[in-house]
C-alpha positions in Angstrom: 41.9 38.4 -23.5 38.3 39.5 -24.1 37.3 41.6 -27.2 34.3 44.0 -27.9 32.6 46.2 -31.0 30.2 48.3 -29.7 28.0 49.5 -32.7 25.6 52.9 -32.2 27.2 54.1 -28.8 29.0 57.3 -29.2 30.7 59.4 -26.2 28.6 62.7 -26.2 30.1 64.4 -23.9 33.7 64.6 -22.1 34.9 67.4 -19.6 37.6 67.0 -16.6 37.9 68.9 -13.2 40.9 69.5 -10.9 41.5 70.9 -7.3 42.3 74.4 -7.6 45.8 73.8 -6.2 48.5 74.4 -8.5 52.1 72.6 -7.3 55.3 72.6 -9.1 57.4 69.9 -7.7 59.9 71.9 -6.7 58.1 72.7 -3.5 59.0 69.3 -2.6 62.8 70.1 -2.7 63.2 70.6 1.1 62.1 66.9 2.1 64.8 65.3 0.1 68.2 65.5 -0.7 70.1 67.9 -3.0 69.1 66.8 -6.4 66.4 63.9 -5.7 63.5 66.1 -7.0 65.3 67.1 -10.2 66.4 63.7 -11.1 62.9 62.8 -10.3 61.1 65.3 -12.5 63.4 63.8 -15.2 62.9 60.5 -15.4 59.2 60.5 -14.3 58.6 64.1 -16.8 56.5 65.3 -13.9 57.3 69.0 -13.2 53.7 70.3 -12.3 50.5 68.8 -10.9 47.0 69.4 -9.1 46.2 68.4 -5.4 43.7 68.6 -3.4 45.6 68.8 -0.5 44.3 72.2 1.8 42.1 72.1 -0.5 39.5 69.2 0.1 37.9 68.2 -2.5 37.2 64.5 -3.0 37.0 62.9 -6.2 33.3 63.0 -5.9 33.6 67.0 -5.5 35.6 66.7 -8.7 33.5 64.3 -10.4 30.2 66.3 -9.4 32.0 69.1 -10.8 32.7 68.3 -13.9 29.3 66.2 -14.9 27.5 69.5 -13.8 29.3 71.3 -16.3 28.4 68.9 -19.1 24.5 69.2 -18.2 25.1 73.4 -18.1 27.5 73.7 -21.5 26.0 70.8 -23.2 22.6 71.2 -22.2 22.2 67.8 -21.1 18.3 66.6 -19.8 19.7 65.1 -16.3 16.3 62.9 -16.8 17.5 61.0 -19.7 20.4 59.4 -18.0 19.5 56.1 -17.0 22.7 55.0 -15.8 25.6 55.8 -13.4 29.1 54.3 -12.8 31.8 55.8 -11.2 34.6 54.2 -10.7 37.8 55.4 -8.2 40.2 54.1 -6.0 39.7 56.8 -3.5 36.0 57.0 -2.4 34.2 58.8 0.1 33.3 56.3 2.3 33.9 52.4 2.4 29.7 52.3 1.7 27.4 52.9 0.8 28.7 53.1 -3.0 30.2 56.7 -3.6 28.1 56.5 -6.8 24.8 56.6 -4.8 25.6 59.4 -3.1 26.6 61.3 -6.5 23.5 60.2 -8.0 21.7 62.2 -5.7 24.1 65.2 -5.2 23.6 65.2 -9.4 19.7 65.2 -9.4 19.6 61.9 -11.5 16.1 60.9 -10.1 15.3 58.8 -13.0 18.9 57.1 -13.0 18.6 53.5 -11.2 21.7 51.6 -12.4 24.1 52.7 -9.5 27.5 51.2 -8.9 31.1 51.8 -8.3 34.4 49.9 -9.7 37.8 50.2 -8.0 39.5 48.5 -11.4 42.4 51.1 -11.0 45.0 52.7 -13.7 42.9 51.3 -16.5 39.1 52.7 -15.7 38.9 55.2 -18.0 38.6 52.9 -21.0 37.1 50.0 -18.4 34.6 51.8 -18.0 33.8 52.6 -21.4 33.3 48.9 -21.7 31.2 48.7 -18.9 29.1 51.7 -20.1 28.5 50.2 -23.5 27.9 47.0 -22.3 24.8 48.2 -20.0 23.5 50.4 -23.0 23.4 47.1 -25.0 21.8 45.5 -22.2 18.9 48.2 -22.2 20.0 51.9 -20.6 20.1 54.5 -23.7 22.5 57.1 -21.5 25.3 56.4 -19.4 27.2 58.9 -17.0 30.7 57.7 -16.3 33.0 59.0 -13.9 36.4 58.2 -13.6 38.6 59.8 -11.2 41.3 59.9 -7.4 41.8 62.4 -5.0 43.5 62.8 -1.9 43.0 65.6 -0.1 44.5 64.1 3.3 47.9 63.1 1.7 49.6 65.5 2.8 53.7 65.8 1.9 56.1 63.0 1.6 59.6 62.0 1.6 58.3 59.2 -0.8 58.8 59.5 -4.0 56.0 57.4 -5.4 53.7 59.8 -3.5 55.2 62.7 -5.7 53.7 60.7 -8.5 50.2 61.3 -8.2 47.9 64.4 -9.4 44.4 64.8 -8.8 41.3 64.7 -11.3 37.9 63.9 -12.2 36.5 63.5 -15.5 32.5 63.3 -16.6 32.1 61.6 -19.8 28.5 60.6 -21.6 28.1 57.5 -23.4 25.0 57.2 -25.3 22.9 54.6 -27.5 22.3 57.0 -31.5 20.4 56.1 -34.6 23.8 57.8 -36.4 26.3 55.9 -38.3 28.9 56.3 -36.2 32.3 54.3 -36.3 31.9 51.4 -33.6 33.8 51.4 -30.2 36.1 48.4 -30.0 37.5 47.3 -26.9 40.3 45.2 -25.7 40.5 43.7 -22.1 43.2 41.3 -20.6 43.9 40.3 -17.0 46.9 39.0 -15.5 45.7 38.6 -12.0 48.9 36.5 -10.8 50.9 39.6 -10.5 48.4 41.2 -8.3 51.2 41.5 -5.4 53.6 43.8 -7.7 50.7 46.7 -6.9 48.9 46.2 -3.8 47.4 48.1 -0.9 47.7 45.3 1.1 46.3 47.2 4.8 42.9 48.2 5.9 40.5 45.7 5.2 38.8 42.3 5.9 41.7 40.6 4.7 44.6 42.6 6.8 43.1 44.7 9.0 44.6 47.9 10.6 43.3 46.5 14.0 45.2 43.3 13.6 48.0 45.2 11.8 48.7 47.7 14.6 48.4 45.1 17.5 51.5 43.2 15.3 53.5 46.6 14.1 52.3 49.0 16.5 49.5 51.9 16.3 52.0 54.5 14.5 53.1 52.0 11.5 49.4 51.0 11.0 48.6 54.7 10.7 51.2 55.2 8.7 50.6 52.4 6.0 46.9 52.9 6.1 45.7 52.8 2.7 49.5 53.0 1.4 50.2 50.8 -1.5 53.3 48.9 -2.3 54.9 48.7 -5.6 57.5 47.0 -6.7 58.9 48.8 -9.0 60.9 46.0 -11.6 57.7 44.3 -11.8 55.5 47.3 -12.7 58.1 48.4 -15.3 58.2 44.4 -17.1 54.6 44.8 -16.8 54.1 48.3 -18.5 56.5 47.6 -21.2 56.0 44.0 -21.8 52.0 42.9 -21.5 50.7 46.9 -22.9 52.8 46.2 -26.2 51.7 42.9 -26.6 47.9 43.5 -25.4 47.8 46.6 -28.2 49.2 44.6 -31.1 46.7 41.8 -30.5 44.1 44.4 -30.7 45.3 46.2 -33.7 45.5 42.4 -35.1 41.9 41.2 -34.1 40.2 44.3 -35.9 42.9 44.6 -38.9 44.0 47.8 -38.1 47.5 50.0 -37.8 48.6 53.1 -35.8 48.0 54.9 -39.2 44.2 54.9 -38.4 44.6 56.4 -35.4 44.9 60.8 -35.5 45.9 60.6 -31.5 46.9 58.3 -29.3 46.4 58.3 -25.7 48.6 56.0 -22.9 48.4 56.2 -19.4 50.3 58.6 -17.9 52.3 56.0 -15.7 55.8 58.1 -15.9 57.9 59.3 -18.9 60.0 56.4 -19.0 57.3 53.9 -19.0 55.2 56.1 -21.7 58.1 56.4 -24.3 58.7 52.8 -24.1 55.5 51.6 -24.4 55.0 54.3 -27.3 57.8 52.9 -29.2 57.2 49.6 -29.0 53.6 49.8 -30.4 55.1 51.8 -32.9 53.2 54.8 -31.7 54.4 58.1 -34.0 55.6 60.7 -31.9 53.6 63.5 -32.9 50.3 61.5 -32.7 51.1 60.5 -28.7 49.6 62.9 -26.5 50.5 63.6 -22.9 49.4 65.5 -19.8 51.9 64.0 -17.3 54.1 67.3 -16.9 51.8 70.1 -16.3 48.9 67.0 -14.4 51.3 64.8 -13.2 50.1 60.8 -12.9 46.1 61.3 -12.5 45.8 57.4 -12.5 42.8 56.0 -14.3 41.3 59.6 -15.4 44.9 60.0 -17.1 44.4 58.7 -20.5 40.9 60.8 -20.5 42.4 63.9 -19.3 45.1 63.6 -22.5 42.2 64.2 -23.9 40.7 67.6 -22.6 44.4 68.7 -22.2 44.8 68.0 -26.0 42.2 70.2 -27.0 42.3 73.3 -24.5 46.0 73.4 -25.5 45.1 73.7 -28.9 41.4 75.4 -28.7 40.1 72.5 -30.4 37.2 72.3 -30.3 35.5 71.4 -33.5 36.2 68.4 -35.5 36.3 64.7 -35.3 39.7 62.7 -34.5 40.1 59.3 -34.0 41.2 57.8 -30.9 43.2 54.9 -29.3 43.5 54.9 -25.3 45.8 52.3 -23.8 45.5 52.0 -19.9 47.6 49.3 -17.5 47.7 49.1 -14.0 47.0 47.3 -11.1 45.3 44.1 -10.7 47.4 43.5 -13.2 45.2 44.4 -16.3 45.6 46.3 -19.6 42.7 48.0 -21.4 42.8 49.6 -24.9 40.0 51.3 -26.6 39.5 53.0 -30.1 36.6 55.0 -30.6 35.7 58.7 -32.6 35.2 61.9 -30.7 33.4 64.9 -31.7 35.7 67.5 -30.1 32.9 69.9 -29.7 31.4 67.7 -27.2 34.6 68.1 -25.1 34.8 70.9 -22.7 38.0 73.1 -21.5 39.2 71.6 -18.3 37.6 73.6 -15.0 39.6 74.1 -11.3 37.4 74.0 -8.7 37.9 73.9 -4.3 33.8 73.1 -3.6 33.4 70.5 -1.2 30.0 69.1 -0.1 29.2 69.0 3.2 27.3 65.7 4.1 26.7 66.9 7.6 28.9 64.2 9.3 31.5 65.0 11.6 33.8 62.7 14.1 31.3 63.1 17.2 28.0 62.9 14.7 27.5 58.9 14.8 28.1 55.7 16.9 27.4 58.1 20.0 26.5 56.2 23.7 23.2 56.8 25.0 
């Protein structure tokens, strides 16, 4: 397990967009049997969430979305970021880097640190890492964007595809003179459970070429960029290594949940948050949680907590302390403590624009 202190960063900004699709689960009721959604919604507390579905906005769209309206309500000088990371399990192309293309959609023109990360459930605070590492290294302002969407998922007589909501979220990290408490940072990796979460088809390693001349074209379709989960595993995981990865944390840097004012925990499902809340010893009114009205917006989740907590309270003044613990796939756990000016984090937007690149199925890799 790594640790980090990051002294004189501070997040200066924070502000979350969503499809403007609004879906109660209950729509789903017709592709399952009598009673599967409700016991669903009750053991996973998902009753409402955003999709892009019909809708077609990427998580780029959403990300773009939601950094422009940090630089308009913050009044942000796009030429002082120096550097961009967005990190996503659902880009817009397998390359160049979605973050490139961003970069320029944005107008960053003096922003040359460019990259994505695919690190999963835990990016949100992940990236917060990798943002404050680069600012030590030399940039003074980071844009980080953390999001999924999957506007071509279309329904499912899955239930682990009912899971998922879509969401981007914009957040400024910044190098300050200020005496601002430090941002501390907890990683650990347990990369020999990397088969419990896994998309194993599509690329260099299986791919859908190889898999459909072995399975046939319509199950290679079908399971293209699906992942498998094993559900037992993921559970031991969630309740077992996020515990123990938070205590050791709390232990490194002396502290207790009674430092914290909110707490923020991925939004895996109900059952997993509860137990993970308990046995960190998490009080109940300092947990905060999106997952009924956003449902599971994988690694954006424990950052949209966050804008949810305050445009359900119009807070928006005000420093609070924070604690964000994320786990996920790889397997890794990430848990992050830092202050928040709550001025600096903007009411959550809905939004259906979708660039136009100008590609279409007939544009490239014509004959002649």
């Amino acid at each position: 397990m790594n640790f980090f202190e990051f002294r004189n960063i501070r997040i200066a900004g924070m502000a979350t967009a969503v499809p403007d699709r609004h879906q109660k689960m209950e729509e789903y009721v017709h592709l399952f049997e009598d009673g599967e959604v409700e016991k669903f919604c009750a053991a996973t507390g998902i009753y409402e969430k955003y999709n892009a579905y019909g809708v077609g906005t990427t998580t780029a769209d959403l990300c773009v979305e939601a950094a422009n309206n940090l630089f308009e309500k913050l009044d942000v000088d796009k030429g002082t970021i120096d550097g961009l990371i967005m990190i996503t399990q659902t880009p817009d192309y397998f390359v160049p880097p979605t973050s490139c293309v961003v970069q320029y959609r944005l107008g960053l023109n003096n922003c040359g640190l460019v990259y994505d990360s695919n690190i999963g459930c835990t990016a949100f605070p992940f990236g917060l890492q990798m943002a404050c590492a680069n600012i030590m290294a030399g940039c003074k302002k980071i844009l980080l964007l953390v999001g999924d969407s999957n506007p071509n998922r279309g329904e499912t007589s899955n239930k682990n595809g009912l899971l998922f909501g879509d969401a981007g979220v914009a957040i400024i990290v910044e190098k300050t003179e200020e005496n601002v408490p430090p941002i501390r940072i907890g990683i650990e990796t347990i990369g020999r459970g990397y088969k419990a979460l896994i998309t194993p088809y599509g690329m260099e390693r299986h791919p859908l070429s190889v898999v459909a001349l072995k399975r046939g074209f319509e199950f290679a379709t079908f399971y293209n960029n699906a992942t498998y989960m094993s559900g037992t595993d993921v559970f031991t995981f969630s309740i077992k290594d996020a515990p123990r990865t938070t205590k050791a944390f709390l232990s490194k840097f002396a502290e207790s949940m009674d430092d914290y004012d909110l707490i923020s925990i991925h939004q895996a499902n109900k059952m997993i948050i509860d137990n993970v809340a308990k046995r960190i010893k998490a009080p109940k009114e300092k947990v905060i949680n999106s997952i009924d009205r956003f449902g599971n917006t994988r690694g954006a989740s424990t950052a949209v907590n966050i804008c949810d907590y305050a445009e359900k309270r119009n807070f928006y003044s005000g420093k609070k302390k924070i604690l964000t613990l994320a786990f996920g796939i790889g397997l890794n756990v990430t848990v992050a403590s830092f202050s928040l000016d709550f001025s600096k984090c903007l009411p959550i937007i809905k939004t259906n624009k979708v660039f136009d690149d100008e590609i279409d199925s007939e544009t490239y890799f014509q004959e002649g």
